[in-house]
C-alpha positions as CSV (number, residue, x, y, z in Angstrom):
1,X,14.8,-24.3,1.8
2,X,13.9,-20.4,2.3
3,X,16.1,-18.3,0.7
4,X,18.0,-15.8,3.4
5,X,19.1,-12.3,2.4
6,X,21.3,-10.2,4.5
7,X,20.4,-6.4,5.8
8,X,23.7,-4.4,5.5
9,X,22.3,-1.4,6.5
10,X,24.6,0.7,9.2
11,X,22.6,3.7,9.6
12,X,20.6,4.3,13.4
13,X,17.6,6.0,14.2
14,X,19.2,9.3,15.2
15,X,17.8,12.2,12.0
16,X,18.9,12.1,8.7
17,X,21.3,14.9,7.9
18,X,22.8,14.8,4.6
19,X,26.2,14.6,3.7
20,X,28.6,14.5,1.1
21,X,28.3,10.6,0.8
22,X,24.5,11.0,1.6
23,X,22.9,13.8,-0.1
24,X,19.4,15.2,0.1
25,X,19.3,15.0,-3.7
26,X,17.0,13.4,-6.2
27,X,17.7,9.8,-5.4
28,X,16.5,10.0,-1.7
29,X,13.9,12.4,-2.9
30,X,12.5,9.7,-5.0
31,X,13.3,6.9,-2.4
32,X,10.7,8.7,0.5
33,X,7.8,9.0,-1.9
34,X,8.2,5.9,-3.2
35,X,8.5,4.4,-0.2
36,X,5.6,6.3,2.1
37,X,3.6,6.3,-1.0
38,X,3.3,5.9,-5.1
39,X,6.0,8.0,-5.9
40,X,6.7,11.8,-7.1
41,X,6.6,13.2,-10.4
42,X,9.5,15.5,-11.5
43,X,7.6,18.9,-10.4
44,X,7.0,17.4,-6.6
45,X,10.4,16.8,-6.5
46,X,11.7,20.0,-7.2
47,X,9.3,21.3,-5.0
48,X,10.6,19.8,-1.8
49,X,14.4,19.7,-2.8
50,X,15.1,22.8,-0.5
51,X,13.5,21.6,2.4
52,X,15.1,19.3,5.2
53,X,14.5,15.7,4.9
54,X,13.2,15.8,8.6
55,X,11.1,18.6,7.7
56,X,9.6,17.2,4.8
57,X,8.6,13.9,6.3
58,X,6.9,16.2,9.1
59,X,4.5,17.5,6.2
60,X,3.7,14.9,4.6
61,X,2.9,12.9,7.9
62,X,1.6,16.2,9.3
63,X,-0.9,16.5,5.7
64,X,-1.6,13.1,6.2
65,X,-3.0,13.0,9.6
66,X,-5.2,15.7,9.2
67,X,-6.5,14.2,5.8
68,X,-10.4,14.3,5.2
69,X,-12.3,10.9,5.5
70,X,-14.6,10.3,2.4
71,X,-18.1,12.0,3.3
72,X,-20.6,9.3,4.2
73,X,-22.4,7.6,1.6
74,X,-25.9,7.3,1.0
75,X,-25.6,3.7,1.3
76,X,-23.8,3.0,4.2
77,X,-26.0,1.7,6.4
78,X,-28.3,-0.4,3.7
79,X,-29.4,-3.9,4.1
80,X,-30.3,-6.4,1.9
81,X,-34.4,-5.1,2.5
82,X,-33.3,-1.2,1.1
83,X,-32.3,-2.5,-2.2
84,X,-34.3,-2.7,-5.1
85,X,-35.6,-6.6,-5.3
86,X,-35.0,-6.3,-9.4
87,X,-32.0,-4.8,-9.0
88,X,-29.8,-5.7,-6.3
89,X,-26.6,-6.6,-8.4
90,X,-26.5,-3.4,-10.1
91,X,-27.1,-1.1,-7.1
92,X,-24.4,-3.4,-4.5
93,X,-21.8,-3.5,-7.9
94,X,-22.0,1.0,-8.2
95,X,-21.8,1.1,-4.5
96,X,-19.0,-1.0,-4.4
97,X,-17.1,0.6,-7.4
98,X,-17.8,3.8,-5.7
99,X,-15.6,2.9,-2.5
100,X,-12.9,1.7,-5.3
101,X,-12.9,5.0,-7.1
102,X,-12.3,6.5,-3.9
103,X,-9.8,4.6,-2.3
104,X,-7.4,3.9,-5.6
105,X,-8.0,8.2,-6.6
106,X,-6.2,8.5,-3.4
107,X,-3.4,6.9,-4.4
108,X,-2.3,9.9,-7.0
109,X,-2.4,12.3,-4.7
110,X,0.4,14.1,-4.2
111,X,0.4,12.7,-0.5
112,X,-0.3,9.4,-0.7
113,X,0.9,8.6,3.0
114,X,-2.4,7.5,4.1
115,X,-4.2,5.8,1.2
116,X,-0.9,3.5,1.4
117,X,-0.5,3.1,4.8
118,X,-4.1,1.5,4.5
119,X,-3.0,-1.4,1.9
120,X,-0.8,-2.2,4.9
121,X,-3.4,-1.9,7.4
122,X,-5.6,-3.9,4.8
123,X,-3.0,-6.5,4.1
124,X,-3.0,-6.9,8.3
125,X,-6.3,-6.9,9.2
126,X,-7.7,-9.0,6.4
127,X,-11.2,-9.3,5.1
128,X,-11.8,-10.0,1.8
129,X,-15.2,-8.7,0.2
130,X,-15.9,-12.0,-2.0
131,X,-16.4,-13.2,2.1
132,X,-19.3,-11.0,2.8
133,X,-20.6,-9.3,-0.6
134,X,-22.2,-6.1,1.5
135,X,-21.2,-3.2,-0.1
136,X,-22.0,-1.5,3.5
137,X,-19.8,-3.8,5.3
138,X,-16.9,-3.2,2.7
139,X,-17.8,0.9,3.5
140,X,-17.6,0.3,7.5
141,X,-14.0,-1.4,6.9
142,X,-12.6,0.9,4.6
143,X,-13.6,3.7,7.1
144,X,-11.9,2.1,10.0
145,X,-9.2,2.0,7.9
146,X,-9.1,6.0,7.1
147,X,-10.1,6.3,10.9
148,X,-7.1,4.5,12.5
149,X,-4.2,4.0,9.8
150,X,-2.7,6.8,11.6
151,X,-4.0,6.9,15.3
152,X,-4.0,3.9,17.9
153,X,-3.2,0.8,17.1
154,X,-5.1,-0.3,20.9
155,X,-8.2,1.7,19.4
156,X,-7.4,-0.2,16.1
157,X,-7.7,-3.4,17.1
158,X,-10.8,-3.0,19.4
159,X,-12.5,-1.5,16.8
160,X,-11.2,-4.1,13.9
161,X,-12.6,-6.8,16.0
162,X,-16.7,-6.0,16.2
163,X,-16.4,-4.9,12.2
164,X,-19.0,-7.1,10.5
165,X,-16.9,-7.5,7.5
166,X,-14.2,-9.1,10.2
167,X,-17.3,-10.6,12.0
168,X,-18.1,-12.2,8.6
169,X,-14.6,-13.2,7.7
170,X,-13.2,-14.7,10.7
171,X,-16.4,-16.0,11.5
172,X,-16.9,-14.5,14.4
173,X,-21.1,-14.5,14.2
174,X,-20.8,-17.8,14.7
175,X,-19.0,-17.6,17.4
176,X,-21.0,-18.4,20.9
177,X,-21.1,-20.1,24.3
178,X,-22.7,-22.9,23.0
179,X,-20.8,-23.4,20.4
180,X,-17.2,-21.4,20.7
181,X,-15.4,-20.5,17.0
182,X,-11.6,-19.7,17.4
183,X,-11.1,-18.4,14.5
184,X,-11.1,-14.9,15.3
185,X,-9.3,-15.3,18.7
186,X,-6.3,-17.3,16.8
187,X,-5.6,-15.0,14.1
188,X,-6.2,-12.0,16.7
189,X,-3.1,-13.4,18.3
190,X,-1.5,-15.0,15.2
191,X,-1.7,-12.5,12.8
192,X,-3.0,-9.3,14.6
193,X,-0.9,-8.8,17.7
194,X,1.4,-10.9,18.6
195,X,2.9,-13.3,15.5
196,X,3.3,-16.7,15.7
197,X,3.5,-18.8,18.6
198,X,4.8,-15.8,20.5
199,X,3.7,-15.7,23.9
200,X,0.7,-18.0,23.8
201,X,-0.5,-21.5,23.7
202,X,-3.7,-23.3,22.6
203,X,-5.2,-22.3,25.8
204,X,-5.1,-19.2,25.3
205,X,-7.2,-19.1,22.4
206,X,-9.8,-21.1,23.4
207,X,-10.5,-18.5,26.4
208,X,-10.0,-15.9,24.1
209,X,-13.2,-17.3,21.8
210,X,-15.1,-17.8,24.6
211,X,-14.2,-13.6,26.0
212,X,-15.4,-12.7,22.2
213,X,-18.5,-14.3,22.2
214,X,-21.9,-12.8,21.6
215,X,-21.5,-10.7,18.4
216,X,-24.1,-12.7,16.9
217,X,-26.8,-9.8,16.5
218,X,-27.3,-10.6,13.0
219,X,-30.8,-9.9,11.4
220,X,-30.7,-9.8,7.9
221,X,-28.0,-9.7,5.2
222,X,-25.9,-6.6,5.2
223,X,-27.6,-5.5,8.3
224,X,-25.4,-4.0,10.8
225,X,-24.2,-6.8,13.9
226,X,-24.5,-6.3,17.3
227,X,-23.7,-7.7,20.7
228,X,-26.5,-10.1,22.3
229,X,-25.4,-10.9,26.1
230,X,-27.7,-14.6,26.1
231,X,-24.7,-15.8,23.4
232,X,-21.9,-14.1,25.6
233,X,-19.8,-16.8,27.9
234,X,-19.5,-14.7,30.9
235,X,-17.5,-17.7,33.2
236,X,-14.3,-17.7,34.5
237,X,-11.7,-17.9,31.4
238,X,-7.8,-18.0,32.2
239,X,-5.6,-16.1,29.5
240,X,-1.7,-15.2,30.4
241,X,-2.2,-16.9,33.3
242,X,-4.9,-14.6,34.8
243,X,-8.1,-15.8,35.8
244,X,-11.1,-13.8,34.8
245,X,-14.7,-13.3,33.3
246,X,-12.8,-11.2,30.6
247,X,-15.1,-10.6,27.9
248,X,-14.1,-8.3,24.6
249,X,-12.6,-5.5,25.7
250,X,-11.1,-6.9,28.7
251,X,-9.5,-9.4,26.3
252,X,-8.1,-6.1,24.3
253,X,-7.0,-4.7,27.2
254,X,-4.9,-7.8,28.2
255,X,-3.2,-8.4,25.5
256,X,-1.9,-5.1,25.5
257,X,-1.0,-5.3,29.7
258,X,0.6,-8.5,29.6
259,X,2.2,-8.6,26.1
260,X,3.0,-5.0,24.9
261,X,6.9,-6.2,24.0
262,X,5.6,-8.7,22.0
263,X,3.3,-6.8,20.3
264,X,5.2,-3.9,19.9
265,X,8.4,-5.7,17.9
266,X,5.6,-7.8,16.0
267,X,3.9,-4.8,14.2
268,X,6.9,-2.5,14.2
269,X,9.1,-5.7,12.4
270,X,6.1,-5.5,9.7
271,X,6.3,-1.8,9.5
272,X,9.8,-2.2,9.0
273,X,9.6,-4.9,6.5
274,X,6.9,-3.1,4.5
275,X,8.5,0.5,4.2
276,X,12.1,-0.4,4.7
277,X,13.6,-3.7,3.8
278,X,12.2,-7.2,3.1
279,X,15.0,-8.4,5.7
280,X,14.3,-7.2,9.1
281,X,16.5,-5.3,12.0
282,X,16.4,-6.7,15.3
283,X,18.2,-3.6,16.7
284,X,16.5,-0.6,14.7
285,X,13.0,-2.9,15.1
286,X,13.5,-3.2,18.5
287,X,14.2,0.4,19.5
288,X,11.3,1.5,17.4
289,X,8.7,-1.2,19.7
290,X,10.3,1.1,22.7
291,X,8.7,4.1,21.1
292,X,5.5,2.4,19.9
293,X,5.3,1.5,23.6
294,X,6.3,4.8,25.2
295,X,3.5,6.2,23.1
296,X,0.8,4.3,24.5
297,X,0.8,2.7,20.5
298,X,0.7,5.5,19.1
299,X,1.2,4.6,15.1
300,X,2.6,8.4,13.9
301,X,5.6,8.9,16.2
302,X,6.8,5.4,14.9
303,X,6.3,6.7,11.6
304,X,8.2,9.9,12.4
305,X,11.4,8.4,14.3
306,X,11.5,5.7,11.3
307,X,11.1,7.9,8.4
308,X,13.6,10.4,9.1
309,X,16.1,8.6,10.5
310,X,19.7,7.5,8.8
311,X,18.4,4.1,8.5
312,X,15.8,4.9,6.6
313,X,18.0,7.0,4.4
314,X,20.9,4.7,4.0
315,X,22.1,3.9,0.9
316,X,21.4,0.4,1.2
317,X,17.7,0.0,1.3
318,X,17.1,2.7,-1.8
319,X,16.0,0.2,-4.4
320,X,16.1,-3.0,-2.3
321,X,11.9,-3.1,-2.3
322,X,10.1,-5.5,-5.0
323,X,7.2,-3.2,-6.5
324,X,3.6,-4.9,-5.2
325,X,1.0,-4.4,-8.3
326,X,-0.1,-1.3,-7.0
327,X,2.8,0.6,-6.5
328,X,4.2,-0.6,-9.9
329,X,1.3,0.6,-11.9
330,X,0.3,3.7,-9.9
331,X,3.3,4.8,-9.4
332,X,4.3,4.6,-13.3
333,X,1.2,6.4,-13.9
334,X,2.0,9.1,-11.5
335,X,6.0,9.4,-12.3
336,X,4.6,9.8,-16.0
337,X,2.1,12.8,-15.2
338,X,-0.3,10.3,-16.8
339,X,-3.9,11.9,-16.6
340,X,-6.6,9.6,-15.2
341,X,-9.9,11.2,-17.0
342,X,-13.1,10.5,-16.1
343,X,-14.5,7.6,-17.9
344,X,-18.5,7.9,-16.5
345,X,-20.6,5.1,-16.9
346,X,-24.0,6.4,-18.0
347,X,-26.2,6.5,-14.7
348,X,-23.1,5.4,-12.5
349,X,-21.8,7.6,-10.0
350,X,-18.2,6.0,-10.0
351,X,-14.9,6.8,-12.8
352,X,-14.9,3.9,-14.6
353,X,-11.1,4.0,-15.4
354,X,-10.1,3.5,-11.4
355,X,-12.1,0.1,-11.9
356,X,-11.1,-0.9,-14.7
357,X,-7.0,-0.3,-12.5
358,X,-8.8,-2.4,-9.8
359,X,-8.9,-5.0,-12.4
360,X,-6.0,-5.1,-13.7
361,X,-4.2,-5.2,-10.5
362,X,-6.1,-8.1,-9.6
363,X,-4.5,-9.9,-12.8
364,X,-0.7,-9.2,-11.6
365,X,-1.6,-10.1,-8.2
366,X,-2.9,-7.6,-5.6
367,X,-7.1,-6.8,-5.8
368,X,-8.1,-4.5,-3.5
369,X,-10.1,-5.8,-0.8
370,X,-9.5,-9.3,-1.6
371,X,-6.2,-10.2,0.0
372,X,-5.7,-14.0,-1.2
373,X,-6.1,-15.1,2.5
374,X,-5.8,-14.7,6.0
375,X,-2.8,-13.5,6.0
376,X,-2.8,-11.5,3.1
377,X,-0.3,-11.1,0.2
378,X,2.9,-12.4,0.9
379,X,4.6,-10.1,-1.8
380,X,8.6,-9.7,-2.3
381,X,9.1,-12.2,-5.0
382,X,6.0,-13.7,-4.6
383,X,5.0,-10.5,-6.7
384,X,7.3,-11.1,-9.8
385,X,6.3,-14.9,-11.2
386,X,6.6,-15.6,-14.5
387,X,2.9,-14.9,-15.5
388,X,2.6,-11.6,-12.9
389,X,5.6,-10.2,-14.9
390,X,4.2,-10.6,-18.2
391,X,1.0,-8.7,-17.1
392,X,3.4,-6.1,-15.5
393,X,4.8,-5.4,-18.9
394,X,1.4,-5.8,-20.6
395,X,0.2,-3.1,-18.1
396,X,2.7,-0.9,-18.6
397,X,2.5,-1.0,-22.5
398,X,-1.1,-0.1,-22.2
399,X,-0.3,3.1,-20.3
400,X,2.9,4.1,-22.6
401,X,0.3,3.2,-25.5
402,X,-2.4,5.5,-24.2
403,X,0.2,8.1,-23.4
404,X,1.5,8.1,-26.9
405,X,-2.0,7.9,-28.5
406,X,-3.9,10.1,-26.7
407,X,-1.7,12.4,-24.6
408,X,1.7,12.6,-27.2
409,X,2.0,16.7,-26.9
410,X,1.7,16.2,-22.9
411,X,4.4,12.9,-23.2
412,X,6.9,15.0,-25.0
413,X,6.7,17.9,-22.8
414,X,7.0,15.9,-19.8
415,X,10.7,14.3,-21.5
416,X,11.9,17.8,-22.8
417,X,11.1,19.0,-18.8
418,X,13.0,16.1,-17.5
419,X,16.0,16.9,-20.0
420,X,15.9,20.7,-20.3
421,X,15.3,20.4,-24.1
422,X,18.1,18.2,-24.7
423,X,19.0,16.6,-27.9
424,X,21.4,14.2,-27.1
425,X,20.1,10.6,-26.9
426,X,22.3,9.5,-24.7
427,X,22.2,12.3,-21.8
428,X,18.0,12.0,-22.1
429,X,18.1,7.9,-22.6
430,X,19.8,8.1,-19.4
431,X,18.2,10.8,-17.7
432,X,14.8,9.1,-18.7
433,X,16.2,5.6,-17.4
434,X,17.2,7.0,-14.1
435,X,14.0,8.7,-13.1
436,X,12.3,5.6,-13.0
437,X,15.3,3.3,-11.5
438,X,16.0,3.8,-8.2
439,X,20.0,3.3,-8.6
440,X,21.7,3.5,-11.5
441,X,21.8,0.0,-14.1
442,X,24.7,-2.1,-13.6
443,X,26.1,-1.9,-17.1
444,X,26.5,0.6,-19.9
445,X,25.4,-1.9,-22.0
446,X,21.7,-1.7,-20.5
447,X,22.0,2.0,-21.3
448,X,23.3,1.6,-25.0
449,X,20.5,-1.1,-25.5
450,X,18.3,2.1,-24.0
451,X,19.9,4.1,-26.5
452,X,19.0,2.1,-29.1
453,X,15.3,1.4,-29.0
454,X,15.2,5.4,-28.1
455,X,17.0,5.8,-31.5
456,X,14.0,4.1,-32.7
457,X,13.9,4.0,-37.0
458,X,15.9,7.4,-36.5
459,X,18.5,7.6,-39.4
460,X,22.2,7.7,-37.3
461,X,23.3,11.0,-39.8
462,X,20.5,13.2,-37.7
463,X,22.1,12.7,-34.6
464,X,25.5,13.3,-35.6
465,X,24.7,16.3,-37.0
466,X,22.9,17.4,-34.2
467,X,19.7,18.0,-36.3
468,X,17.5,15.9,-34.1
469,X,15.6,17.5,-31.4
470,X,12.7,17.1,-29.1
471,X,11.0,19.4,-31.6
472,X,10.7,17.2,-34.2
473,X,7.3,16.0,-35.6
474,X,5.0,13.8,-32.9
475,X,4.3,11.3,-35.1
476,X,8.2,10.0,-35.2
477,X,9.5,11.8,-31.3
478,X,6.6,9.7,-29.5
479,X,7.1,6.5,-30.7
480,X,10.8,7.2,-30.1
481,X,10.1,8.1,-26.1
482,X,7.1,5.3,-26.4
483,X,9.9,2.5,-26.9
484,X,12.2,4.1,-24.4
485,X,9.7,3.8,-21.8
486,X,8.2,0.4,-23.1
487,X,12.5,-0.8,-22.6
488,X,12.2,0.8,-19.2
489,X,9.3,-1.1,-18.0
490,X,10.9,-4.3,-18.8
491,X,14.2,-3.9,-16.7
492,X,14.4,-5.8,-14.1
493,X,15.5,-2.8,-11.8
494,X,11.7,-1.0,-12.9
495,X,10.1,-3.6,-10.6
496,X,12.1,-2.2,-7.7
497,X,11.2,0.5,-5.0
């Protein structure tokens, strides 16, 4: 039986303005990077804690929208015939790491609207690259991606649709009037635009695979796919109830005529259950479909209304968010000022340590541009089993390790920051603790036990004295803050957003 949670929530969608029971203070701070992207370090956040809530969330959307796309690679047209015969492997694998260098460097920037907002967009309109193996097609995606995360989600799905790496995928090459494939045209309305068995039947999709017939233009591997009109079924198809010779974009077009309610609640409820709460809300969901639809589908004024509003704000939802792999790794590394330093392969054009991140967040669960299926990640707890946890912690050791290792002067000036040059253990065993938790712990015993491994092999007589200080040698201050942070990682509140 499916576990149901409640959403308690009581804010609206009117704009945020703090209060005395609300404040614009660290905690929210914390709550909208986290949520509209990998989270802030403590410099970001005492950069933005004059602004206005709703004037913050304007910049950052603002910054976001106006973003540069990657420049054009070389590569991005190649077939199979302009690789080297000998050497295929090699050149596909660089060109490939080369789009994951760029997509996962994005995710520590200081706006990381966008480069998030595309892992939803990715996790909705799944491909998955082991599917297709063209580094080209895998370039094409990940630009419609940076094209339309933030424009129209009409434009978005037309454009989604003739993709060859969706082509590919969903099988869609195969689809033709002699031999319709529904593949595409049920996971168009399945899992693109409508949800489940919401407002159509199997009727529906079997017109609809005849209207997307004819992208069959395939020449060679990794060549670029085009429309041939011989393949296309141009007969009358009936969809919705309306009789037509739809073909592609008359299909688009459709769906978006006779099902924009539908439509509009199914991708704002997503939106809602990615950035906000696991547990949807009819009412706020509902009212946010009327602005997606008053705005032709629009995606940014969604964003807007929904990240400044009360609801978004409210107490409630600040912590209530499982961590997916990515967000639990980059946004450690990012809350921790951890550098990422260029680890060049000899004769590769790519940083070697944002694929060796790809990796590793493929062991706890989440590789980039292979989404387990169809339908993506399901995430919540789904991201927390037994063996993803223990690779959480193992991932997080090997950044605290590196930290204290290599980067142990730049560690302790990033605690004696956060505590103003405190030497109390307690005051900076807490203030440490709740930079990284979104609410408090439950118990002072989880802080003593933070204490404690903070403490370290500390003799008690050096604190009571007030001897002990942030000042004291490396070689016995970073392992202290390296077992602090190695406790934090393994709290169950850490894996929370």
């Amino acid at each position: 039986m499916a576990t149901t949670y409640l959403n308690c929530a009581v804010g609206t969608l009117d704009v945020y303005t703090p209060t005395a029971e609300a404040p614009w203070d660290e905690q929210r701070i914390k709550h909208l990077y986290r949520r509209i992207g990998f989270g802030a370090n403590a410099q970001m956040i005492a950069q933005v804690s004059t602004m206005s809530p709703a004037s913050l969330v304007d910049q950052l959307i603002d910054e976001a929208v106006t973003e540069a796309n990657w420049a054009t690679p070389s590569w991005s047209d190649w077939a199979l015939s302009d690789y080297d015969p000998n050497n295929v492997d090699v050149q596909a694998l660089e060109q490939f790491y080369q789009l994951v260098d760029r997509w996962s460097s994005q995710f520590l920037n200081d706006n990381a609207l966008k480069s998030k907002l595309m892992v939803f967009w990715h996790n909705h309109f799944v491909t998955r690259v082991d599917d297709y193996q063209c580094p080209s097609y895998a370039y094409d995606y990940f630009n419609i991606l940076e094209n339309n995360a933030l424009g129209n989600f009409k434009s978005f799905v037309h454009t989604i649709g003739t993709a060859p790496a969706m082509l590919m995928y969903l099988n869609g090459v195969q689809n033709t009037r002699f031999e319709p494939n529904e593949n595409y045209a049920r996971e168009l309305f399945e899992l693109f635009t409508l949800g489940r068995d919401n407002g159509y039947d199997q009727d529906d999709i079997v017109n609809a695979a005849r209207a997307l017939t004819g992208w069959n233009g395939f020449t060679e591997g990794c060549a670029p796919i085009g429309f041939v009109q011989q393949f296309h079924d141009d007969g009358q198809k009936t969809i919705f109830g309306v009789t037509s010779d739809f073909g592609y974009d008359d299909l688009i077009d459709l769906i978006f005529a006779q099902r924009q309610t539908e439509c509009a609640n199914f991708i704002c409820d997503k939106l809602y259950r990615f950035y906000v709460n696991r547990e949807s809300n009819e009412e706020i969901v509902s009212q946010l479909a009327q602005v997606f639809i008053d705005n032709n589908f629009e995606i940014v004024p969604v964003l807007r209304i929904l990240f400044k509003s009360q609801h978004f704000f409210d107490q409630y939802h600040i912590g209530a968010q499982i961590k997916s792999p990515i967000e639990s790794i980059y946004g450690f590394i990012k809350e921790t000022d951890y550098p990422i330093e260029s680890q060049q392969v000899a004769g590769m054009s790519y940083n070697q340590a944002y694929v060796s991140l790809l990796f590793a967040n493929g062991e706890i669960g989440q590789y980039l541009f292979n989404p387990v299926d169809v339908a993506g990640w399901p995430g919540d707890r789904d991201w927390i089993n037994s063996t993803a946890l223990t690779s959480r912690w193992n991932l997080s050791d090997f950044v605290t390790f590196d930290l204290f290792q290599n980067h142990r002067d730049r560690l302790i000036v990033w605690v004696q920051e956060l505590v103003d040059n405190s030497n109390d253990p307690v005051f900076i065993t807490q203030k440490v603790i709740d930079f990284f938790i979104p609410t408090q712990l439950q118990t002072e015993v989880d802080y003593d036990n933070g204490v404690m491994a903070f403490k370290w092999e500390v003799p008690q007589n050096y604190f009571d004295d007030g001897s002990w200080n942030l000042d004291w040698p490396q070689d016995i201050v970073g392992p202290q803050i390296a077992f602090l942070l190695r406790y934090i990682s393994r709290l169950p509140e850490f894996q929370m957003a």
